[in-house]
N, C-alpha and C positions, 0 to 999 in steps of 0.2 A: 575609496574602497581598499585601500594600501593593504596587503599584507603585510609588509614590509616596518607599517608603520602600528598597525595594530588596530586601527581604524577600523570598525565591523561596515560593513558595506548596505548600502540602500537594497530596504528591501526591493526594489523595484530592479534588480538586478537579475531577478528570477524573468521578469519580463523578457524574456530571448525572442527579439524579431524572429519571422517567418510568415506562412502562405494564413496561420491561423489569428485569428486576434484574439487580446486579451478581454477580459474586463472582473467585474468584480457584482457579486449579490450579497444581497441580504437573508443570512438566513439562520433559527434558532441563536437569535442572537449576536452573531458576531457577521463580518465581513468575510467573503469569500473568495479568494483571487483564484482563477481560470484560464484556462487554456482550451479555447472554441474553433473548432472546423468543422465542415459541412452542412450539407442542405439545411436549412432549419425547419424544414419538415418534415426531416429524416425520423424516425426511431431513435429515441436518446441514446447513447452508452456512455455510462460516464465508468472514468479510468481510475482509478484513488490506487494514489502508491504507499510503498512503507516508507524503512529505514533506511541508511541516512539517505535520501533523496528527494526530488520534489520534484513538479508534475510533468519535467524534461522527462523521465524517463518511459513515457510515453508517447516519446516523439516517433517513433517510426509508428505506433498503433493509431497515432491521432490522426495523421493525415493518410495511411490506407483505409480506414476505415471511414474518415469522411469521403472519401474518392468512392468508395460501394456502396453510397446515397444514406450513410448514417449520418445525424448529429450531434458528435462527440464532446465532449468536455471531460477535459482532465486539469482538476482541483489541485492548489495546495492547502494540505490537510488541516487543519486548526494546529496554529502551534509554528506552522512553516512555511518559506517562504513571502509572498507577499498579501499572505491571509494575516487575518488578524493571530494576537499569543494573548490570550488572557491570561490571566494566575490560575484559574481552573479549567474543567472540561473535557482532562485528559485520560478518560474512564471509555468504554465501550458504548454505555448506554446515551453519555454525550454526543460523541462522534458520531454513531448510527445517528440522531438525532440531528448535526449537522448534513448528512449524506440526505436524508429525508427530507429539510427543511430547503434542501437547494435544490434537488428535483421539484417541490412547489412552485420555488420561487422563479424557475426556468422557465414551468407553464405549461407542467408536463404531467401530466397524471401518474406515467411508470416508464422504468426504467431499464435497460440494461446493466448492471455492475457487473464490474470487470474492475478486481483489486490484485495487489502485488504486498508479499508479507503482511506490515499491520492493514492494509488496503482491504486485503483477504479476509482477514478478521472481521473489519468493519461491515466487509461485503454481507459475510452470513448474519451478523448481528442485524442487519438492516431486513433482509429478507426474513428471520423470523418474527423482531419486532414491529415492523411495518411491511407486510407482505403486498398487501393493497396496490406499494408502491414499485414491485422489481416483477421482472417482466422473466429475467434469467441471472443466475449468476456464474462468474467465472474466478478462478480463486490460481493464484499462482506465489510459489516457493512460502504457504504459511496454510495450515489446515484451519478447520473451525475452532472455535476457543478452548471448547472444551475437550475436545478430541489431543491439543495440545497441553492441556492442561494434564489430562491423564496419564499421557504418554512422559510426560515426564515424571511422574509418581510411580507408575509400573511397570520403567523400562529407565531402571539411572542411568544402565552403561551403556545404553544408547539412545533415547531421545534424550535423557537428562543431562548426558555429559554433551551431549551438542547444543542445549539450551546453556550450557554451563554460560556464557558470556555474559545473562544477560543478568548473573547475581554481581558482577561487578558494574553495569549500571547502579545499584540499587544505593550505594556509598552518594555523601552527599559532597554537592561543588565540584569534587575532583575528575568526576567523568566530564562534567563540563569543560574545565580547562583544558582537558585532554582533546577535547576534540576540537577544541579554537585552536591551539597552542599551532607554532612551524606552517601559518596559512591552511589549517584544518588538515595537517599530515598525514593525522590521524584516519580521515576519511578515505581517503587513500586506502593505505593500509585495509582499512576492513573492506574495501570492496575487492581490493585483491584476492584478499585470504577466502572471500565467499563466492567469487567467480569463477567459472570454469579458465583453465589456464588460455585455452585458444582466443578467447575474447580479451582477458586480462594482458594481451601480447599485440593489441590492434591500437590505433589512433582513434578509433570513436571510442575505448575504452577508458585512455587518458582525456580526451574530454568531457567522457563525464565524468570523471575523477575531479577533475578542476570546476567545475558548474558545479558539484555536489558541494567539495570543501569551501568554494563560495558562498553556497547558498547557507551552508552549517556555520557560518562567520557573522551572520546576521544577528543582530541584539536578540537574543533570549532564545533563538532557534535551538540552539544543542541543549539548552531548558526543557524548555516545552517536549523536543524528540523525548527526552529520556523519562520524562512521564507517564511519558504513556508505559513503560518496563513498570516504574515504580508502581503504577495502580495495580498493573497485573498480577505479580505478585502478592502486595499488601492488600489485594482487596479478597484473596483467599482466606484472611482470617477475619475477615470485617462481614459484617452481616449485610452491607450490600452488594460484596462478594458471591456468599450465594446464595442470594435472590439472580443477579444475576444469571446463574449459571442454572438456577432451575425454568428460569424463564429463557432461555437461548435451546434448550437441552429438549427440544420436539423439533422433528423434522421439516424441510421447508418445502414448500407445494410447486417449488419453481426446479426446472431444468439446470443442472450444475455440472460444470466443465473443469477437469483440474490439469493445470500443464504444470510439471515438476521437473526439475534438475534431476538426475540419476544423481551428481556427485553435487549436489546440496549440502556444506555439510552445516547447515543451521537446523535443517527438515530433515528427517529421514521419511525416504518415502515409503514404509513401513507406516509411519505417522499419517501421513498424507492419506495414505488407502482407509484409515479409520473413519474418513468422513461418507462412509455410504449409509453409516447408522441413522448421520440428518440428512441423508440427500433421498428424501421420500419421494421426491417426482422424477429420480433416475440423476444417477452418476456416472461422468464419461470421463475417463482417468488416463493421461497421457503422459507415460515417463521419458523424457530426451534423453539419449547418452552423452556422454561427455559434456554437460551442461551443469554449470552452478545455480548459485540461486537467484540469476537474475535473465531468465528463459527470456524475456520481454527482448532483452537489448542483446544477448549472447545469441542468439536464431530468430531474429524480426518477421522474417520472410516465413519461414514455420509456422512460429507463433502466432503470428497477424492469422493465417489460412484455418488454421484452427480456431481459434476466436473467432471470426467472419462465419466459417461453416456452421458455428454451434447459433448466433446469434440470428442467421438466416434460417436456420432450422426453427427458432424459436417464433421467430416473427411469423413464418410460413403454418 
């Protein structure tokens, strides 16, 4: 798995020993590698991260929440880590689609969701195109699609010019290199720049700095991530763009939790607050201070208490 040598590293490096085990489903098609603690009697919660990470960043939420008699799983997403990368998939109504097809295959009728950035995304698209199947959602450092989709049309100099990054995904090959290139350096860098400084200044920050540019080192991983940017945009002028978005665009009948960075600067939480138009069954809006866009891993202990309250409420 040489940096050094240029060698991309087994997928199977995502597999980080601990209290939880791994394993892997079938679901809509492709393989799904996981991340499992608690009762397996528990009430499901499954955890879907975004960018650039994989289902480590989950790690403090996976094992409190299996300790308060939940049973968690947290995925890596199509595309990453030691889930399968097909050449397609990497559209919204795929993913929902994966997130759906692996609550079946668990054995579970419904769910809790609980996503992070593109995770968030995926969360709302699942609950409004498969409601049957989510019990509650919770959405962190990324609003509903379309909610971000506007905010950058009707707010350039500010949600637009902080989405501004993700027009330089959109180039082809070179974002890739970019992010393999000095052992995934890159990876680095951007978790810095979008973290709040207090956590970007700790030793569990530099570990997951290094487990992330790892895991981005994997054949076709910084591929697959950055697909998921290109659909979003290009599927704005594509007709099943907006289908899409008329079909996302009615409110969801489930209970919705939002925990945001105050100094996020991907999301403005301006942006964030837009999602009470689809949060029909009630929106509970939590903004941290001094917190970027990775609330999960920068206030565990917070974050976890809030997620646990919202989901015992739901259960209850």
């Amino acid at each position: 798995m040489s940096a050094a040598t240029g060698t991309p590293p087994d997928p199977s490096v995502v597999r980080v020993p601990g209290p939880w085990t791994h394993r892997a489903v079938s679901a809509n098609g492709i393989r799904i590698h996981l991340a499992e603690y608690g009762p397996p009697t528990g009430p499901l919660v499954v955890l879907l991260h975004g960018f650039p990470e994989f289902w480590w960043t989950w790690r403090h939420q996976l094992l409190a929440l299996g300790d308060a008699g939940f049973r968690v799983v947290a995925p890596d997403l199509r595309g990453y880590g030691d889930t399968d990368k097909p050449p397609r998939g990497y559209d919204l109504w795929t993913l929902a689609g994966d997130c759906a097809g692996m609550i079946r295959a668990l054995g579970e009728p419904r769910a809790h969701l609980v996503g992070h950035d593109w995770g968030a995304a995926i969360g709302w698209t699942v609950a409004t195109l498969h409601p049957r199947l989510v019990v509650s959602l919770t959405g962190l450092g990324a609003p509903h699609p379309v909610v971000l989709r506007d905010a950058v049309l009707c707010d350039p100099l500010g949600q637009g010019r902080a989405s501004r990054y993700m027009a330089g995904f959109q180039l082809p090959r070179l974002p890739e290199r970019s992010l393999r290139a000095d052992g995934g350096a890159r990876v680095g860098r951007i978790m810095r720049a979008w973290a709040g400084p207090e956590w970007a200044a700790t030793t569990d920050f530099a570990d997951a700095v290094a487990r992330n540019a790892e895991a981005m080192r994997i054949s076709t991983v910084a591929h697959c991530s950055l697909e998921y940017y290109r659909w979003s945009l290009r599927s704005q002028v594509r007709p099943d763009g907006r289908r899409f978005t008329r079909e996302v665009s009615r409110p969801v009948g489930v209970p919705v939790l939002q925990v945001h960075g105050a100094d996020d600067p991907c999301v403005l939480d301006t942006t964030m607050r837009g999602d009470e138009r689809f949060a029909g069954a009630g929106l509970t809006h939590h903004t941290l201070p001094a917190t970027g866009h990775f609330p999960q891993q920068e206030h565990p202990t917070h974050v976890t208490a809030l997620i646990g309250a919202h989901l015992h409420r739901c259960d209850g």
